[in-house]
RODO-2510 file (C-alpha; in nm, 4 decimals, decimal comma):
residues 267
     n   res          X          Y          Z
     1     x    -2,9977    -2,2213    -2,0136
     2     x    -2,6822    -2,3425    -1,8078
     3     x    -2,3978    -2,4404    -1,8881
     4     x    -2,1632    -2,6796    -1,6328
     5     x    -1,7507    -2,6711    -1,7355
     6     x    -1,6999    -3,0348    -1,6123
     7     x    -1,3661    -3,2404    -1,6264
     8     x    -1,4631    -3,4468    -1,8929
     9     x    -1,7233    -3,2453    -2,1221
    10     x    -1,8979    -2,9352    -2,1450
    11     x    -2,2385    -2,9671    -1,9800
    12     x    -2,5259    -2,7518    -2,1462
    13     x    -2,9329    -2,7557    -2,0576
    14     x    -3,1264    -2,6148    -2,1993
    15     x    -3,5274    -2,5244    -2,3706
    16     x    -3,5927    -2,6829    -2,7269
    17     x    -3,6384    -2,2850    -2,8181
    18     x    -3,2143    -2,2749    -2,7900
    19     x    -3,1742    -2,6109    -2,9242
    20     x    -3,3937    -2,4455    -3,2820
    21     x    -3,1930    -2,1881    -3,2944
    22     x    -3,0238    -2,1407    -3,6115
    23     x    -2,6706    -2,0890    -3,4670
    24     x    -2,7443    -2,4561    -3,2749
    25     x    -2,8719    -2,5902    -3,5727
    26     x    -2,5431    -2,4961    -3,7990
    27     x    -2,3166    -2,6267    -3,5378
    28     x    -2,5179    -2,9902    -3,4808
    29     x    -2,5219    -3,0355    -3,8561
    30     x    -2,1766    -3,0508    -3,8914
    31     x    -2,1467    -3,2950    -3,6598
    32     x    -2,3334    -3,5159    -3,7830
    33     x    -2,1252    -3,7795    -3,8162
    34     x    -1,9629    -3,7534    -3,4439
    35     x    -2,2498    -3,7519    -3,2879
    36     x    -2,4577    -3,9751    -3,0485
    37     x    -2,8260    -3,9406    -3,0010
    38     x    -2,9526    -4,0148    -2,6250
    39     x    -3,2319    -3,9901    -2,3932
    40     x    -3,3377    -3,6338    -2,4181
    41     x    -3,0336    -3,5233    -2,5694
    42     x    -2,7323    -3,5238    -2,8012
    43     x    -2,3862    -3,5828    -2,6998
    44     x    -2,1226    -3,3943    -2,9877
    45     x    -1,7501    -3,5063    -3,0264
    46     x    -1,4813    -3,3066    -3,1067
    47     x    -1,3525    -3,3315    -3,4957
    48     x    -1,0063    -3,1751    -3,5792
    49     x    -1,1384    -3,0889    -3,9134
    50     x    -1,4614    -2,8553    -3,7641
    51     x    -1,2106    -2,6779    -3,5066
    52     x    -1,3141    -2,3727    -3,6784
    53     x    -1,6915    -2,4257    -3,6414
    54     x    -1,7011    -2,5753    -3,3053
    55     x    -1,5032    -2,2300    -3,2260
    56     x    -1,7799    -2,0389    -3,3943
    57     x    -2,0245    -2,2192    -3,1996
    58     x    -1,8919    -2,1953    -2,8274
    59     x    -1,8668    -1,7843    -2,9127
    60     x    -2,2415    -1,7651    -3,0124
    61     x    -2,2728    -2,0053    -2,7005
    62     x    -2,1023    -1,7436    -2,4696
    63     x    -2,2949    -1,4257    -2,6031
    64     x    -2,6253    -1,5815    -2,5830
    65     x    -2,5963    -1,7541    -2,2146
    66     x    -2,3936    -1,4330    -2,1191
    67     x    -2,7405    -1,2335    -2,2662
    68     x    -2,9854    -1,4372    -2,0586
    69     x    -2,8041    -1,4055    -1,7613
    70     x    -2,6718    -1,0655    -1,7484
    71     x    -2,3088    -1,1419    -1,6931
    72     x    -1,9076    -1,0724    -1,8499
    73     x    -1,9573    -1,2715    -2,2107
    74     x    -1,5521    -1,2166    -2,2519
    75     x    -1,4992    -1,3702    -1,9178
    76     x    -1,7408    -1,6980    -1,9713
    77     x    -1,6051    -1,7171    -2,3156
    78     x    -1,2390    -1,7632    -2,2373
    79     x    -1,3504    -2,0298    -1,9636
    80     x    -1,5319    -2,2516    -2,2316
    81     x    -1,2425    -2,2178    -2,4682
    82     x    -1,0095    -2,3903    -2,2260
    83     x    -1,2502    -2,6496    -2,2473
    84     x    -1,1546    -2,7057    -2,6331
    85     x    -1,0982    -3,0620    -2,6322
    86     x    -1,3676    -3,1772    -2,4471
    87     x    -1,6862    -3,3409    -2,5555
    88     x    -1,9823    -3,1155    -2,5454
    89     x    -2,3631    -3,2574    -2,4081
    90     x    -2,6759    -3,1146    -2,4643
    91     x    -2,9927    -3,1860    -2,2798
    92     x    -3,3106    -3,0707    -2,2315
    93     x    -3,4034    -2,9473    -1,9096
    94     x    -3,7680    -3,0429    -1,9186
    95     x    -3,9481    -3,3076    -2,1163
    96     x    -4,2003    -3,1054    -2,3657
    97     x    -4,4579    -3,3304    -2,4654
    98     x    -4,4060    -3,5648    -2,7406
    99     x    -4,4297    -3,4024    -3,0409
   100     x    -4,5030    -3,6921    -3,3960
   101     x    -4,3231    -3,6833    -3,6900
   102     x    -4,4447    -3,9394    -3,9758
   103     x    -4,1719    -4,1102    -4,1380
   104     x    -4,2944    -4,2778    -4,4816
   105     x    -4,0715    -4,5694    -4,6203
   106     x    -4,0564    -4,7106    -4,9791
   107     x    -3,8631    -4,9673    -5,1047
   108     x    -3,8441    -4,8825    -5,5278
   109     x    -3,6691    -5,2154    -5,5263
   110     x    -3,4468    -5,4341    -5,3017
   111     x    -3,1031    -5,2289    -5,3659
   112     x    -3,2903    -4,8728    -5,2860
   113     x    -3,5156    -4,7346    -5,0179
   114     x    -3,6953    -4,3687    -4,9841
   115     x    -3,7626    -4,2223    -4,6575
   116     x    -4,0097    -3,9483    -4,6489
   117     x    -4,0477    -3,7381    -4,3819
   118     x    -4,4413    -3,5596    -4,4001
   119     x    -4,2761    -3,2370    -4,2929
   120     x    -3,9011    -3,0996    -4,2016
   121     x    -3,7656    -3,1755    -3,9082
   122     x    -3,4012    -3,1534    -3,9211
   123     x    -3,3289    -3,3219    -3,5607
   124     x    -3,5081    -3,6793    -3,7109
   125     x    -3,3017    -3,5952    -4,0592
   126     x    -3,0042    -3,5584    -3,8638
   127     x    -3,0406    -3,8850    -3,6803
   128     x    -3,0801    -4,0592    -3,9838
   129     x    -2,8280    -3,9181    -4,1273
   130     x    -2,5576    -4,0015    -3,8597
   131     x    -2,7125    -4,3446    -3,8861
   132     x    -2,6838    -4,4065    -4,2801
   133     x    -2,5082    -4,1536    -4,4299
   134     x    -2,2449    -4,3651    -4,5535
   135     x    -2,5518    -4,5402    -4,7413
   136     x    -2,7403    -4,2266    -4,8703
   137     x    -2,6824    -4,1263    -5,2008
   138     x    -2,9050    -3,8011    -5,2023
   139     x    -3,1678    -3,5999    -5,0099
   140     x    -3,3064    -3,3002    -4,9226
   141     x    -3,4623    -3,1561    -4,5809
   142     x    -3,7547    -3,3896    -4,6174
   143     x    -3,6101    -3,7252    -4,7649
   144     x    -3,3448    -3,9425    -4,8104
   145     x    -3,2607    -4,2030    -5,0898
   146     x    -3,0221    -4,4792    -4,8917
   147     x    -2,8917    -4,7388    -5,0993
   148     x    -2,9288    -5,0860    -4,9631
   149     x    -2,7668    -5,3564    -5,1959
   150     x    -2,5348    -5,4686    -4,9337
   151     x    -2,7251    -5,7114    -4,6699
   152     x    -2,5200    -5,5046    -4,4392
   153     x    -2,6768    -5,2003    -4,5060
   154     x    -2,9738    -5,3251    -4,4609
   155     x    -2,9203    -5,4816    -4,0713
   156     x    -2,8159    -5,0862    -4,0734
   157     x    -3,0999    -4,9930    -4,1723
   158     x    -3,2883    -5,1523    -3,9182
   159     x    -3,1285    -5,0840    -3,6292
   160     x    -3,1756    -4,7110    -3,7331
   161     x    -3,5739    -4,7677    -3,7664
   162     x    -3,5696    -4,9464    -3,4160
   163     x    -3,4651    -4,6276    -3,2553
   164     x    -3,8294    -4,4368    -3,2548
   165     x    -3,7553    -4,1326    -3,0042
   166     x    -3,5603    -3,8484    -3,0791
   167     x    -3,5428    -3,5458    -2,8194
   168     x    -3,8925    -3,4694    -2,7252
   169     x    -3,9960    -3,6371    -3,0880
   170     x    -4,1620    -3,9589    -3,1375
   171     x    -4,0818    -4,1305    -3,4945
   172     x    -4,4007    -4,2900    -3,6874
   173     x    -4,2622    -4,5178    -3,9291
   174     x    -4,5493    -4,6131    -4,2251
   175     x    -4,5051    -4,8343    -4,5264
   176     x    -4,7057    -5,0065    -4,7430
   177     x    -4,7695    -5,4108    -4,7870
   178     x    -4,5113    -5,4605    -5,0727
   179     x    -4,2385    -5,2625    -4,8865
   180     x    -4,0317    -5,5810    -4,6664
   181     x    -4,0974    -5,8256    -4,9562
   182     x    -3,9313    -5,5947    -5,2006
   183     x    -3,6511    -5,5201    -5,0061
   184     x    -3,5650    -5,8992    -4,9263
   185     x    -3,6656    -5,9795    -5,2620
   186     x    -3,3231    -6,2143    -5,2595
   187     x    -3,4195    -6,3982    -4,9774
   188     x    -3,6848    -6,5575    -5,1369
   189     x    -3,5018    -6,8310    -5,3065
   190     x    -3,2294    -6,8780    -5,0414
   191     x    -3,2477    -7,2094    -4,8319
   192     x    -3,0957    -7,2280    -4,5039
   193     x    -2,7502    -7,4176    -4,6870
   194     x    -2,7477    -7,1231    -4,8841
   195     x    -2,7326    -6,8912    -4,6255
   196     x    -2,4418    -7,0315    -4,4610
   197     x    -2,2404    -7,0992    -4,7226
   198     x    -1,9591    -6,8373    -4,7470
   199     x    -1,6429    -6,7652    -4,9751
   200     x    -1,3255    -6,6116    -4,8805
   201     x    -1,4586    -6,2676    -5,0685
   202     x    -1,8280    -6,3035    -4,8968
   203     x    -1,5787    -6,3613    -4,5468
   204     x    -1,4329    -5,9744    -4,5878
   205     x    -1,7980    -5,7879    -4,6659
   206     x    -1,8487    -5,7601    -4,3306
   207     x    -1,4865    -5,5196    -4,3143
   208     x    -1,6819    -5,3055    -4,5809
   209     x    -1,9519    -5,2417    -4,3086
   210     x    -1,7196    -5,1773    -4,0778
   211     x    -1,5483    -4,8561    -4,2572
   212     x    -1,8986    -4,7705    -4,3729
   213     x    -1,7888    -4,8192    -4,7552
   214     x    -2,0355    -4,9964    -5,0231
   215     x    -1,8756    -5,2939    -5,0871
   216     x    -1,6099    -5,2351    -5,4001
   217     x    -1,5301    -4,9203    -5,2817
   218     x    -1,1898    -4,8116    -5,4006
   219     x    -0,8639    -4,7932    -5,1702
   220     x    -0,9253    -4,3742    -5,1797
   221     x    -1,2129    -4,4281    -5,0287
   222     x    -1,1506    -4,6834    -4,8160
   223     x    -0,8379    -4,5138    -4,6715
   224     x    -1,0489    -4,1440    -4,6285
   225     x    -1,3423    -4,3313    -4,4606
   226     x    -1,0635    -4,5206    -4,1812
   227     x    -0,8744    -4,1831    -4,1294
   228     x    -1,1673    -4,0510    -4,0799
   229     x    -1,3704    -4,3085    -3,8506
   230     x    -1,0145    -4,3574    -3,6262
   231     x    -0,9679    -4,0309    -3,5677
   232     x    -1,3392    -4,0096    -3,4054
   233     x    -1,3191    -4,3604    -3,2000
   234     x    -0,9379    -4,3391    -3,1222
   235     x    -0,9308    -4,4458    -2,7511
   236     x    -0,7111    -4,1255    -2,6696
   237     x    -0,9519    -3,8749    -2,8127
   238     x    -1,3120    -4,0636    -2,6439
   239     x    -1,4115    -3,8989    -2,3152
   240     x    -1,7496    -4,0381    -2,1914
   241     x    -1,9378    -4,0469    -1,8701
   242     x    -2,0166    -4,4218    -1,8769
   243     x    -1,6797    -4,6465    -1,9041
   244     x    -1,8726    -4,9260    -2,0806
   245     x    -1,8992    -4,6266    -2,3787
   246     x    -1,5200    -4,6240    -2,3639
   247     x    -1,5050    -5,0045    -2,4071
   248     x    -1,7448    -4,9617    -2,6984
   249     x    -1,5387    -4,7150    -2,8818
   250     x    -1,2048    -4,9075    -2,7912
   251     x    -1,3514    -5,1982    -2,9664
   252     x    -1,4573    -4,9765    -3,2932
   253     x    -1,1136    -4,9106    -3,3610
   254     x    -0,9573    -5,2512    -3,2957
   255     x    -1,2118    -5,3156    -3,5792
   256     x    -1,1244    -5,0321    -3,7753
   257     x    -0,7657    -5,1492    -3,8047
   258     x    -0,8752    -5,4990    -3,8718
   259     x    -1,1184    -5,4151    -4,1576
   260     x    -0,8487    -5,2050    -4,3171
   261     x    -0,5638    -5,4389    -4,2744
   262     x    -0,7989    -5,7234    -4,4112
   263     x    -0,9533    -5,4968    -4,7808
   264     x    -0,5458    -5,3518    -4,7942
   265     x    -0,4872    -5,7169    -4,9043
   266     x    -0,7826    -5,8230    -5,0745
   267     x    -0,7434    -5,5291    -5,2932
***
């Protein structure tokens, strides 16, 4: 393992054998939610309300690396914690080879979809996870129930089954003949005037996406969900190596204010 203190983030590469540890584990399950899936690794924003956790972690972070490598733990550990606002990326430092994981899907109708995995693997349930969670209304280490009812949720869905590598993991998704016709059962009887036709209320779903609520979703909710989502894409707080990721993130929260400003009057 090493670990680089850089300007903007907190630099750590390492084996998937410290990446399965349970301490690792703990610490990237929290995050779920703040937390972006790359090429061979996982990039993990701060969130005010973990500060505890993400405290917890970098001093299990410090004892370990300080272990391997024979050196002053108190001394490494008061360096990292001076890092405390920074985002913190980990990689892998070599590419093991691509392990499968089978990923069953089932649509029981066109409002609900199962997603199987054949065994745990809580690095492809986490990814899912960050990617629907808003969506999923239970699950355990091996499956998730994701309610689908908005169209919304759906294009959600599928930009979350496009992504098919995770880490060193390659994602096998399986489903049976009835599974896309059941799940745009609606679009059956829709022409293309349909389609296009939209009323004020149909004009604001789209602002439900946005602050990942199910469409309806009360003004608690709605208000927890955009103090929640601003405080992870404020401009202020988002450090990243690429600027266009800035841009991205800038935009999120222009469109966080607008989706709230719009659903504080509709409601």
């Amino acid at each position: 393992m090493d670990i680089v203190l850089r300007n903007n983030l907190i630099l750590i590469t390492t084996g998937f054998d410290a990446l399965n540890t349970e301490w690792m584990k703990r610490f990237l399950y929290h995050h779920t939610r703040g937390m972006l899936f790359l090429p061979q690794a996982v990039l993990v924003f701060r969130n005010e309300s973990l500060k505890e956790i993400r405290e917890e972690f970098i001093h299990e972070l410090s004892q370990f690396h300080a272990k391997k490598h024979d050196f002053n733990h108190e001394f490494f550990l008061r360096s990292m914690l001076k890092y405390d606002n920074q985002p913190i990326k980990i990689q892998l430092d070599a590419m093991e080879r691509p392990e499968t994981i089978k990923v069953n899907l089932y649509a029981y109708n066109k409002d609900t979809v199962l997603i199987t995995l054949q065994k745990p693997n809580s690095w492809v349930t986490n990814y899912l996870r960050s990617q629907l969670e808003v969506y999923v209304e239970r699950g355990t280490d091996v499956s998730l129930v994701v309610d689908v009812a908005d169209y919304r949720a759906k294009e959600r869905l599928e930009r979350a089954l496009n992504k098919r590598h995770i880490l060193h993991y390659n994602i096998e998704y399986t489903f049976d003949n009835r599974f896309v016709s059941t799940l745009y059962a609606d679009f059956a009887s829709y022409t293309f005037g349909d389609l296009c036709k939209q009323s004020k209320e149909n004009e604001n779903l789209h602002f439900y996406t946005i602050l990942e609520c199910p469409v309806g979703a009360s003004q608690d909710a709605l208000k927890r969900s955009y103090k929640k989502l601003t405080k992870v894409y404020h401009p202020d707080k988002i450090i990243h190596e690429e600027p266009h990721m800035i841009q991205h993130y800038t935009q999120k929260f222009q469109l966080l204010q607008e989706a709230y400003t719009a659903l504080k009057i509709v409601s």
